[in-house]
N, C-alpha and C positions, 0 to 999 in steps of 0.2 A: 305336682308342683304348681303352684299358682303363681299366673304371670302376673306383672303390674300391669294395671287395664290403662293406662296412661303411656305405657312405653309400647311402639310397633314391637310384633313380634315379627322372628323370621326373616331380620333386615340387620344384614351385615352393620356391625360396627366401620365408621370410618379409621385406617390404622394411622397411629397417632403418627408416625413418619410425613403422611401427607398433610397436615396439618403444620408440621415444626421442621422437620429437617428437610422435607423437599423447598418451602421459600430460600431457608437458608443455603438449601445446593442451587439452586438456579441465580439465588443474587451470586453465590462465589463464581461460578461459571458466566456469569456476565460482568461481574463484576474486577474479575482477575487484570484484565487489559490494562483499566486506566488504571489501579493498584499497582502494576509496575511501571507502568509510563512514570506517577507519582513516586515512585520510589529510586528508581534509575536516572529518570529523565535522559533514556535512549532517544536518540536519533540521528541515522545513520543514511546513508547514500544518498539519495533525494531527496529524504523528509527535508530538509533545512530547505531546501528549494522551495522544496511544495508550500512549505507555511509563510515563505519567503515572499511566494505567487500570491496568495492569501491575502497579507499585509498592505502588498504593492494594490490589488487590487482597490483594496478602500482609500490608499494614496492617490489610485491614479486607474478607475476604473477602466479607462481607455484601451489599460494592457490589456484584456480581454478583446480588444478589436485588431491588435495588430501595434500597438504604441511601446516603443523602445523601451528596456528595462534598465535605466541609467544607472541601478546601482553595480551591475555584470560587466565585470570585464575579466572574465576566471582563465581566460585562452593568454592575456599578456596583450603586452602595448608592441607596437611595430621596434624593433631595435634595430639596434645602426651597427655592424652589415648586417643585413637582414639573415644571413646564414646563421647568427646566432639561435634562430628559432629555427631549425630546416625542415619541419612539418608546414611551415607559413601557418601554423592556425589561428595567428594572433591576426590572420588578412578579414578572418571571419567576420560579420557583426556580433551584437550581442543578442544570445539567441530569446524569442520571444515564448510566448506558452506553446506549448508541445504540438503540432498538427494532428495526436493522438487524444488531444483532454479537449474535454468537454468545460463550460463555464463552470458546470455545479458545485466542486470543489474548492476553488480558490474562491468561489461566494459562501458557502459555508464557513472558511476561517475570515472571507472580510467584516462576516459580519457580528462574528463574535467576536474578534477583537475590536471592532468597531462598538459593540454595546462595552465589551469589558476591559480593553489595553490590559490584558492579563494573558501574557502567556501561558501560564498553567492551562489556562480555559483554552486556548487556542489547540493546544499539544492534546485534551482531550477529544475533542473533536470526534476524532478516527478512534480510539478505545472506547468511547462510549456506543459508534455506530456498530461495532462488533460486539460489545456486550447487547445491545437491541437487537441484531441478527441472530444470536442465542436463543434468545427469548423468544422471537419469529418465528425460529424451526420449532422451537418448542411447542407454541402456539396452534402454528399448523399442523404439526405432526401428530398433535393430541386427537385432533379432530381426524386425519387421516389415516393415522394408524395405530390408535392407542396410546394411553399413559405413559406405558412401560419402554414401546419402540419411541415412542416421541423425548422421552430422557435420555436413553443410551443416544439418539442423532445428535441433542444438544451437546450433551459427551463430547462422545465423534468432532462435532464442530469447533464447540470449546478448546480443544485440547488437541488437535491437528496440530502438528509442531509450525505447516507453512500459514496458518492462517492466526494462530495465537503469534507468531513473529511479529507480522506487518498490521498486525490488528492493536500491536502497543503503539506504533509507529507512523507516519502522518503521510503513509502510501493511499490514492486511492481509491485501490482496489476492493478493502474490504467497506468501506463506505457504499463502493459502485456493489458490493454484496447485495450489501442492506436493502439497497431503493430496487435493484431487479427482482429481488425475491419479493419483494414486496409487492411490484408489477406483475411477475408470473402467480404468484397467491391470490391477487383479487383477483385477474381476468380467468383463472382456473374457478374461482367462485363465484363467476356470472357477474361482479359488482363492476360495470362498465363505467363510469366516469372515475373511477380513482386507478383502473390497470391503463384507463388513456392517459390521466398524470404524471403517475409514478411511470410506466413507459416513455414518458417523454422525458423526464428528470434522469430516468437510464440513460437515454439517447445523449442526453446534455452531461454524464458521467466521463467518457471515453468511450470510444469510437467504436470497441470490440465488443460491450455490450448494446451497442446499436443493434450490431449483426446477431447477438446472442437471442437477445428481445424477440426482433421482428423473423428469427428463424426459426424461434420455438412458438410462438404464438402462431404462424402459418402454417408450419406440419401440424400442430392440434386442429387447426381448424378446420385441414381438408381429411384428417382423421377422423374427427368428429362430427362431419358433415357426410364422410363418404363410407366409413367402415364402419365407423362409433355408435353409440347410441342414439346422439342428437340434443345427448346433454344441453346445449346452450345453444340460442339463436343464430342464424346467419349475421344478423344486424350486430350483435354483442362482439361477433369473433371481427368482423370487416372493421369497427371502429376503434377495437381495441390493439387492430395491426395497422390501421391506416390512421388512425388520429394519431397517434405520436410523431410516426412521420412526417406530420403536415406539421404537427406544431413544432417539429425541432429542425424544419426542413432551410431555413435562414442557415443555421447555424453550420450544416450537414454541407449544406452548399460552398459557404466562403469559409469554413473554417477547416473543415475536414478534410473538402476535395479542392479547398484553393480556390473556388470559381471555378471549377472543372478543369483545371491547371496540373492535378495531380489524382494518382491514385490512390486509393485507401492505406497502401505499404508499398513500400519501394521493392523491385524485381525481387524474388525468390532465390536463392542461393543451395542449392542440393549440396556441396561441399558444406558449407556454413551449417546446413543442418546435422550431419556428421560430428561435424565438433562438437555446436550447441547443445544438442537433444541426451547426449549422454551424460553433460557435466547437469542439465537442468534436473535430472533423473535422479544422481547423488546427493545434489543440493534440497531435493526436496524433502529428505531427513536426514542430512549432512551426515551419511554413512555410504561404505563403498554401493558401487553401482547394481553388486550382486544383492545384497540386504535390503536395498532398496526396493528394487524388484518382486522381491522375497513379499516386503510388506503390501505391497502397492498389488499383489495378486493373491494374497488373504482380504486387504479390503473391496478389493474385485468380486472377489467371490461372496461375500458375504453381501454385498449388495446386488450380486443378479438374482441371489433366494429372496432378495425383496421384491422385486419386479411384481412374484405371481399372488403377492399378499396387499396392492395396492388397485383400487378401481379404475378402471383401464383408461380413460383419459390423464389420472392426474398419473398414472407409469409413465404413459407418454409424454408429457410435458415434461419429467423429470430427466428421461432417459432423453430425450431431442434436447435440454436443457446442459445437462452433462456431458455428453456429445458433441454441440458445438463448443462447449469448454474446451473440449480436448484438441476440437480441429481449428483454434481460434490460436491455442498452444503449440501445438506443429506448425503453425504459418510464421508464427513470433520466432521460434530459433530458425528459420530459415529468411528472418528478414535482416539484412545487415543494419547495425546500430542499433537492435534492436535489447542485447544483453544476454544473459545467460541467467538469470533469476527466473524461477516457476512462480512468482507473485501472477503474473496472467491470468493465471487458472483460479486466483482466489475467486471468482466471481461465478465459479461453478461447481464450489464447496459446498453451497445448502443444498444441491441438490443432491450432491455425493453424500452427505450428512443423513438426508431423509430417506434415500434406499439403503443405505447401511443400515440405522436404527431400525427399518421395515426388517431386512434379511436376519438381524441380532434377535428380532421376536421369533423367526421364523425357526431358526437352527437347533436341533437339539441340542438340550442341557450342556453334555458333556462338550460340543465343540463348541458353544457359545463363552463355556467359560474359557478353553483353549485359547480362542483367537482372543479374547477379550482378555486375559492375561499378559500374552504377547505386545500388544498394541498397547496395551495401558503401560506395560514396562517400558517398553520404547519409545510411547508422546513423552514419560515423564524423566526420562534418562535425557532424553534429545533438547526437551524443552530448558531442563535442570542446567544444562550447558549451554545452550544459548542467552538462557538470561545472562549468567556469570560472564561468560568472555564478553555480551553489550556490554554489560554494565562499565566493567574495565575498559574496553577498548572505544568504546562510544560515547559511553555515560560521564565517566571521568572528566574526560578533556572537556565537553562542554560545561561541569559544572567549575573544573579549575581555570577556565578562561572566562569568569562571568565576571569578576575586578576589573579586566582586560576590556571588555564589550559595555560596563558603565563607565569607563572613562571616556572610550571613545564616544559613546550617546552623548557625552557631556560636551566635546569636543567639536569645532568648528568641520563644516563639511568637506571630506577629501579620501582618494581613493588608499584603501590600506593593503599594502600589499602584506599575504600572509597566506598559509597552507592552509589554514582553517577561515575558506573564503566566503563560503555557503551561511556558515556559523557567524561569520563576523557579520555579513548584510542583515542574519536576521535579525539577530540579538543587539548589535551594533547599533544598524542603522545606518551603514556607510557603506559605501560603494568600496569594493573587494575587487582584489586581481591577483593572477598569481599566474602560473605554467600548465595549465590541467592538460595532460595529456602529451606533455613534450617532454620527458626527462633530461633531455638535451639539453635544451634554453633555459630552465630551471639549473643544470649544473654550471652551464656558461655567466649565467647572471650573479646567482649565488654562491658562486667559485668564488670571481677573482673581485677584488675591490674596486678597481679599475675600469671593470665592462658595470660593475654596477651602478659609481659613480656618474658615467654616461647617461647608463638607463632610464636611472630618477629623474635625470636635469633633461630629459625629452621627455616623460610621461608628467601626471597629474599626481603621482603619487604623493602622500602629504605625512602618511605612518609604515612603520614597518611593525608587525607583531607575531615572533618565532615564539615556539617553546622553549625551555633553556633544554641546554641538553643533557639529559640524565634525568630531569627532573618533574618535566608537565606526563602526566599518566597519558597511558593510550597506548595505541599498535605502532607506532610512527616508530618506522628505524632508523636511526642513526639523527643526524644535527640537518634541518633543510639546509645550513648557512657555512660556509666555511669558517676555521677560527677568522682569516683576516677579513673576512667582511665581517664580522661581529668586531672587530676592534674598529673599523672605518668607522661604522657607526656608531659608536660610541666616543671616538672621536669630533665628530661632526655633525651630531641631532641629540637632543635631551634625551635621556634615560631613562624610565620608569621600569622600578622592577613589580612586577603588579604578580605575584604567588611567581608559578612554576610560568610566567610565561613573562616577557619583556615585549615594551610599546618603545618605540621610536620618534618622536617628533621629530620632523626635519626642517631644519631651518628656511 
């Protein structure tokens, strides 16, 4: 047979997959996040806060130093007798950014809503840095452990039910992803002025990748100085754990630690852990505690057979990387106020992502498709129900109170008392108040007509805006309002019925 003397012989074809359906699988895997943020428009717990932080900052850069959040007042105003609130949490001030966050965050949405006053663009933000963190693993994984392991980690990553959650959502955590791995990637590849950046840009994320950082960069260094090969310079490892330090060392000082006024987390609580650590364990694939387990020691396993298929510095970085994730996570449920949510740990997912992917090449056939069946049935059973119940229970309510939040934008400045407080300051623009945390004072207020008539004529309050009842979507059980306060008010301040929700003017 005669070859074409123009065509190489004896050189694999490229298969046409890599070409055509791998771009199209890494955009869907990076791409999925902000495609449901855009379709949902979830946000739940803190996002409204965080993007809330965001806003205020290009308002009033100041908040970043410690300057009051005039539009918060979610704890209530002082009532007359004060027994009606009997937690006193209304004695509180209004609390300022977290002693756990870093600037980087609320500067990332001040300054996209700053170039764009588009929410949409704001709410992307956090789905976009986790579709990049996709692409990251991918990236490096390629180079680290092949084609094949560096897709199944993007996988893995992708499609984590805790990290595809708050990766739609405006936590963050999976942003503080993006910029460490991005730190631990280049100082692992010897590129010392961007692992002193992006380390410092960690450090200016949140506080626990501070520690995540400068504790994986130090065991590689005396690893690889004293056991290692010698892969990389003395000089490379010393400024790529000490410059971030120095440079984020203002911030670490009066924000962090107070002016050495406090510590990193408040006392430790071993009962508190007891509670915490079991419910964090379920939630982390909102299946009972036994299942969980179940999963969480197949993904175990398949990532220690990756260990022995990786070049012994970057094992170490990942394994000392994943490690403090986990010991960063044991300190959180045993910190009080600190929550019961495994989001913590999102920021030590790529690395769990890259030993998996590594161990999925490793394993034979038959268990790889095993566990890989398993898991794949389960991210997309778990995930399949998380979108549906956000969407309803989250997504809903803020899209049927957005009549509600252009009126009041429209509307002269004043505090509006309402359940949906977080939502009302951001979308609004107005200073919110309401009972968070007292069910009490919340029934005593919203009870009786009469304690609430009181309330308003000693607060600043200027709107009121309930759901109706039966009828605004979401989790919310029952009416916040009793019928006769809803007649008082209708009574004695203008009525707007604006969809499933009603605004109050008051006179």
């Amino acid at each position: 047979m005669i070859e074409n003397a123009n065509r190489p012989v004896n050189v694999a074809a490229r298969p046409w997959w890599r070409g055509v359906a791998l771009p199209m699988l890494l955009t869907l895997l990076a791409g999925h996040f902000a495609l449901v943020q855009l379709l949902t428009g979830v946000q739940f717990g803190d996002a409204p806060r965080n993007l809330h932080w965001g806003l205020l900052t290009w308002e009033q850069p100041a908040f970043l130093i410690g300057a009051t959040d005039g539009y918060e007042r979610i704890k209530g105003f002082p009532p007359e007798p004060p027994e009606l609130g009997p937690r006193r949490l209304w004695e509180r001030p209004p609390a300022g950014l977290h002693p756990w966050w870093g600037p980087l965050t609320p500067l990332f949405f001040a300054a996209v809503w700053g170039i764009s006053r588009s929410y949409t663009l704001v709410q992307l933000v956090v789905p976009l840095a986790a579709g990049a963190g996709v692409l990251l693993t991918y990236a490096v994984g390629r180079r680290l452990i092949g084609h094949g392991p560096a897709l199944a980690a993007a996988i893995f990553l992708s499609c984590y039910p805790l990290f595809r959650e708050y990766g739609t959502v405006s936590y963050n955590e999976t942003l503080g992803a993006l910029v460490l791995a991005g730190a631990l990637y280049t100082y692992l590849a010897g590129r010392t002025a961007p692992a002193v950046a992006l380390g410092a840009l960690a450090a200016l994320t949140k506080m626990d990748l501070l520690a995540i950082y400068a504790g994986t960069v130090g065991v590689c260094a005396l690893y690889d100085r004293l056991a290692g090969r010698r892969e990389l310079p003395w000089r490379h490892h010393l400024l790529a754990l000490f410059g971030p330090l120095v440079l984020a060392s203002p911030w670490i000082w009066f924000h962090y630690l107070g002016g050495g006024e406090r510590g990193p987390t408040r006392t430790l609580s071993p009962g508190l852990f007891a509670i915490i650590f079991p419910m964090m364990i379920e939630l982390t694939f909102y299946i009972p505690w036994y299942g969980a387990l179940l999963s969480l020691a197949v993904i175990a396993a398949v990532a220690i057979a990756g260990v022995r298929t990786l070049p012994p510095l970057a094992a170490v970085l990942l394994g000392t990387w994943l490690g403090l994730g986990l010991l960063v996570t044991l300190i959180y449920c045993a910190t009080p106020g600190a929550g019961n949510s495994p989001r913590v740990f999102i920021p030590a997912l790529p690395a769990l992502a890259m030993l998996f992917g590594a161990g999925a090449g490793r394993l034979p056939v038959p268990w790889r498709r095993r566990a890989g069946f398993y898991l794949a049935a389960l991210f997309l059973t778990v995930n399949l129900l998380v979108i549906g119940y956000q969407a309803r229970a989250y997504g809903s309510p803020i899209r049927a109170a957005q009549p509600a939040f252009a009126e009041l934008r429209e509307r002269e400045r004043g505090f509006v008392l309402t359940p949906l407080y977080w939502e009302t300051i951001l979308f609004a623009r107005q200073p919110a108040t309401w009972f968070e945390a007292d069910p009490d004072f919340e029934r005593a207020i919203m009870g009786d007509p009469d304690t609430l008539a009181r309330y308003l004529a000693a607060s600043p309050i200027r709107y009121v805006l309930l759901p109706d009842p039966g009828a605004a979507p979401g989790r919310s059980p029952g009416d916040p309002a009793s019928p006769a306060v809803r007649a008082y008010l209708d009574a004695s301040a203008t009525r707007l019925d604006l969809g499933p929700y009603t605004l109050w003017v008051l006179e």
